[in-house]
C-alpha positions in Angstrom: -37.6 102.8 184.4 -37.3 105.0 181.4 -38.1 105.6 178.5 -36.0 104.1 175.3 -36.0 105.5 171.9 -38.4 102.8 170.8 -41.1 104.2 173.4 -40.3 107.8 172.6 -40.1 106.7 168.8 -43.6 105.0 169.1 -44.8 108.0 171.1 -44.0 110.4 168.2 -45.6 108.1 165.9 -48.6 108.4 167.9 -49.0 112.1 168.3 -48.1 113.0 164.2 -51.0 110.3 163.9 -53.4 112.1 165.7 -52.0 115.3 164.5 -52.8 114.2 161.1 -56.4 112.7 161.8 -57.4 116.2 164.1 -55.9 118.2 161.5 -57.8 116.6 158.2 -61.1 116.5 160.3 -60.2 120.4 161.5 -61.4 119.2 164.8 -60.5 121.8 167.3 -57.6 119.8 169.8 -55.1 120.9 172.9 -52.2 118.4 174.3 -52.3 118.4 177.8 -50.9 115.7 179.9 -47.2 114.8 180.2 -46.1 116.3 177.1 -47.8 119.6 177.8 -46.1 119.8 181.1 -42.7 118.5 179.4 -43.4 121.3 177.1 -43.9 123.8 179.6 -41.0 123.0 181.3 -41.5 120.2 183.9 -39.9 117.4 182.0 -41.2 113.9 183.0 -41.6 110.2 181.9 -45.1 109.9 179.9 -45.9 106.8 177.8 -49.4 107.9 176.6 -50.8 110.9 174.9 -53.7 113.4 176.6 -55.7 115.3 173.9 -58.8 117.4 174.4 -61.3 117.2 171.5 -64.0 119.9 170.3 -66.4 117.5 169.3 -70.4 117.4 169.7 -72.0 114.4 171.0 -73.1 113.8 167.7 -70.1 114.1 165.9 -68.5 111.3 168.1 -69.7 108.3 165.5 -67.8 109.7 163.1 -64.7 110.9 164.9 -65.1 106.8 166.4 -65.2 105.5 162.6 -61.9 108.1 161.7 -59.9 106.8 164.1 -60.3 103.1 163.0 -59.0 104.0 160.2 -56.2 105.5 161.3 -55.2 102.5 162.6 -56.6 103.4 166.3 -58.6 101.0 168.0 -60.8 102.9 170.5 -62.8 101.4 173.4 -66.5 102.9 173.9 -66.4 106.6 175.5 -67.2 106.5 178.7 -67.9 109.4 181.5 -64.9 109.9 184.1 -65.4 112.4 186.6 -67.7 114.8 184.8 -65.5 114.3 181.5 -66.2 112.2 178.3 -63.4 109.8 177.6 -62.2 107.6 174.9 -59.7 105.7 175.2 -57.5 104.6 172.3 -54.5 102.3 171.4 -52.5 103.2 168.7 -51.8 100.2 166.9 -49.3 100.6 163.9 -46.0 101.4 165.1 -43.0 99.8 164.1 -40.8 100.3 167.1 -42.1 99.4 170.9 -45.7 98.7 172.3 -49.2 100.4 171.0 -49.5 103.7 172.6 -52.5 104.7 174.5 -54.2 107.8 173.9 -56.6 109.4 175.6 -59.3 111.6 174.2 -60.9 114.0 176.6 -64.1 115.7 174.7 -64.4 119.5 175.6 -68.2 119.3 176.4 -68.3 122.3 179.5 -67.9 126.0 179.2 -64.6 125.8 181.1 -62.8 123.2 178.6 -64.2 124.8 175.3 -62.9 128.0 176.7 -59.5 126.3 178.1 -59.6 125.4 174.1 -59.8 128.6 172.8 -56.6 129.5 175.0 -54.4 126.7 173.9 -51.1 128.0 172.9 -50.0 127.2 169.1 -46.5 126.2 169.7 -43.5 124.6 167.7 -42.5 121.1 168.8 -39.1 119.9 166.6 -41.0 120.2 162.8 -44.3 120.7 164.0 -47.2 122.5 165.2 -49.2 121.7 167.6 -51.7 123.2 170.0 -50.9 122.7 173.6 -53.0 123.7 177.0 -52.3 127.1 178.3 -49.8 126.2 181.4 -52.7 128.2 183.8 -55.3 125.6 182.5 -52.8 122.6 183.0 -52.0 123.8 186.7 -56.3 123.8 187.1 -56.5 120.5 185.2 -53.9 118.9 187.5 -55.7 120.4 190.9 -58.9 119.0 189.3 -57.6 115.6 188.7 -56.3 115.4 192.1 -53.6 112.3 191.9 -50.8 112.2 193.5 -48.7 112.3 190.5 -50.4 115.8 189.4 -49.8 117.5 192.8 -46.0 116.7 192.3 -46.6 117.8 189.0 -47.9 121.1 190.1 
């Protein structure tokens, strides 16, 4: 199955959404995910975006009532394998199904610093901050799925 331009319409909807919301709250971000590695090279199918947030526990009210009104709905974060997570469906597109994103909160020494080394990169008329490849290869190991070690 692939993906058709109303997917990949809806996706880019999604990420100049977040782009916007990130930006206007200069929250410190990263892609990672299947449009990092597409943009490192190792083009795949993704139908979700992967972003890692520099947010404090105690900013995550706030970042929780910004997103509402972008037009997000989030779930409640949650801890996944020694990461925070919120998960988030993107709600106003005009083309194709609401697009989940995921928001990973940078909370360890490793991820802030994986942060710091994000690579600010053009993608068509945008800029956007993307994982390091080195920190995307660790993130896949760590994740350990079978669809990173292909990705690897």
């Amino acid at each position: 199955m692939g993906v058709t331009k109303a997917s990949s319409h809806s996706l880019d909807e999604a990420l100049n959404a977040v782009l916007r919301l990130l930006q206007r709250r200069k929250t410190p971000y990263m892609v990672m995910g299947g449009l990092a590695l597409s943009i490192w090279g190792r083009v795949r199918v993704t139908q979700d975006l992967d972003m890692v947030v520099g947010l404090d526990e105690k900013e995550e009210a706030d970042f929780l009532k910004s997103l509402k009104q972008a037009d997000f709905l989030p779930t409640t974060p949650r801890a996944v394998e020694g990461h925070r997570l919120l998960v988030c469906r993107y709600l106003k597109t005009t083309r194709g199904l609401p697009i989940q994103v995921d928001f990973f909160f940078a909370r360890g020494d490793y991820q802030k610093r994986a942060l710091l080394r994000s690579v600010n990169i053009a993608l068509g008329r945008r800029r956007l901050r993307v994982i390091a490849p080195e920190d995307l290869i660790l993130h896949k190991l760590i994740a350990d799925r079978p669809i990173d070690h292909l990705d690897v």
